[in-house]
C-alpha positions as CSV (number, residue, x, y, z in Angstrom):
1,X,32.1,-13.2,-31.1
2,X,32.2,-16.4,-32.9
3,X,29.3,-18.4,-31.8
4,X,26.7,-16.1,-31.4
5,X,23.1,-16.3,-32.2
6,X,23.8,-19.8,-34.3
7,X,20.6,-21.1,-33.5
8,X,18.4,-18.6,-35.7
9,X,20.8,-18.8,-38.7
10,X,21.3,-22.8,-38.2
11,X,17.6,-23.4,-38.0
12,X,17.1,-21.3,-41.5
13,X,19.8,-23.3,-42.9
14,X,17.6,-26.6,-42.1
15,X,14.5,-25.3,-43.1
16,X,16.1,-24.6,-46.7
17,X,17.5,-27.9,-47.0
18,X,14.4,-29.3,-46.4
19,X,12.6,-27.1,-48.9
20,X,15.1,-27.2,-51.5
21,X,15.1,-31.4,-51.0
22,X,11.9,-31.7,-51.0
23,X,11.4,-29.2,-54.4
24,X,14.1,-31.5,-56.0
25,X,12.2,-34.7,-54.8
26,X,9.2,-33.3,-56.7
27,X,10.8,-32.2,-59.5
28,X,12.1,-36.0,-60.6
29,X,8.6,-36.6,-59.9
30,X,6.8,-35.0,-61.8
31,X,9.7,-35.1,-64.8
32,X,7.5,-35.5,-67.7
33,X,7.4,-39.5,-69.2
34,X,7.9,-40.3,-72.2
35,X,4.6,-41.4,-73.5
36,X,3.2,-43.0,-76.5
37,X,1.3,-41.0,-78.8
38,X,-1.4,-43.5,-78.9
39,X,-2.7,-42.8,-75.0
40,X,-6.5,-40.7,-75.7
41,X,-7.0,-37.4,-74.1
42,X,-9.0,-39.4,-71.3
43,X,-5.9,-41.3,-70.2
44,X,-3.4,-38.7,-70.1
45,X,-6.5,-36.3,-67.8
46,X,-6.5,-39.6,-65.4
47,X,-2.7,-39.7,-65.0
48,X,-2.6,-35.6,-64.6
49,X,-5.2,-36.0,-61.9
50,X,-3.4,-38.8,-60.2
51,X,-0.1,-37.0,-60.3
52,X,-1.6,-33.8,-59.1
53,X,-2.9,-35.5,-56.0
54,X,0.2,-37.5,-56.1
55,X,1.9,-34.3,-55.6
56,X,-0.5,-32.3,-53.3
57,X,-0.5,-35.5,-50.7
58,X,3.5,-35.0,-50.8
59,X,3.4,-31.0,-50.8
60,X,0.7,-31.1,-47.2
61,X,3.7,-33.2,-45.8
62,X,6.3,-31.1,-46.7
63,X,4.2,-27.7,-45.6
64,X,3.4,-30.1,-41.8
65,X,7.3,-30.5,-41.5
66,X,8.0,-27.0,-42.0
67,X,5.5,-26.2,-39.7
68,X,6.9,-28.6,-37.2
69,X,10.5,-26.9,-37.6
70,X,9.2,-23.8,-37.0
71,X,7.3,-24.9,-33.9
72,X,10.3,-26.3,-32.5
73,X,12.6,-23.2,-33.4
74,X,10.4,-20.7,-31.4
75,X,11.4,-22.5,-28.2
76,X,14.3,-21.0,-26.6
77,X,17.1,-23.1,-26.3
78,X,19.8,-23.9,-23.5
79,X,21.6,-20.7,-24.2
80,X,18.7,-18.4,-24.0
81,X,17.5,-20.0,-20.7
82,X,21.3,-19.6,-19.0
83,X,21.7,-16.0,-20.7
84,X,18.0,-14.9,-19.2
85,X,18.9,-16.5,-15.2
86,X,22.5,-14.9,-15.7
87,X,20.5,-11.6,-16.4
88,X,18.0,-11.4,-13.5
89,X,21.2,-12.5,-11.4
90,X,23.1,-9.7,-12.6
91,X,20.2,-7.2,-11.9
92,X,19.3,-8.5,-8.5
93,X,23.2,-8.7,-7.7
94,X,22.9,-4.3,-8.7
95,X,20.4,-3.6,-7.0
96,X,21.8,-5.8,-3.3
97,X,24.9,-3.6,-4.3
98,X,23.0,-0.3,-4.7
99,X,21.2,-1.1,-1.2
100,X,24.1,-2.2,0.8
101,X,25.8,1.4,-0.4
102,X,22.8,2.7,0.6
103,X,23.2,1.2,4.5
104,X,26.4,1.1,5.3
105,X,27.7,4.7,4.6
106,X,31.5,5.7,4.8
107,X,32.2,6.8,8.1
108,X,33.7,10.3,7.7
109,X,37.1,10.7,9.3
């Protein structure tokens, strides 16, 4: 049964790509620079801070994309919808069977 139930599987796929891009994007980053030894304490705390926010601006993205992926994998897709109106065919198709059977019995000979 090649094919089957690719959607759940593909999705996961994306959603590590994205994750693992994203965590490489951040790591060049935030790569430490090669800094003079003359900067004060005062300089280095301001460029922490403004990498840290930097970073948390660019990690609220990432978390709203993942969110959005998700979002859009809990919708069923054109498979799902065919597979569920080929079911409730197949049970309403029994059941005319069943009462037709039912009807129309075998005249005895």
């Amino acid at each position: 049964m090649n094919g089957c139930n690719d959607t759940p599987r593909r999705g996961k796929k994306l959603l590590t790509t994205v994750v693992v891009c994203a965590g490489l994007m951040l790591a060049a980053e935030s790569a430490p620079a090669q800094t003079p030894a003359e900067e004060s304490p005062q300089e280095l705390a301001a460029l922490l801070a403004e990498q840290n926010t930097s970073l948390a601006g660019e990690l609220r993205r990432i978390q709203r994309e993942i969110a959005a992926l998700r979002a859009d994998l809990d919708k069923p897709g054109f498979q799902e919808v065919f597979g569920g109106i080929g079911y409730i065919f197949g049970l309403f198709g029994t059941a005319a069977f069943v009462a037709s059977r039912r009807r129309d019995p075998k005249p005895k000979e």
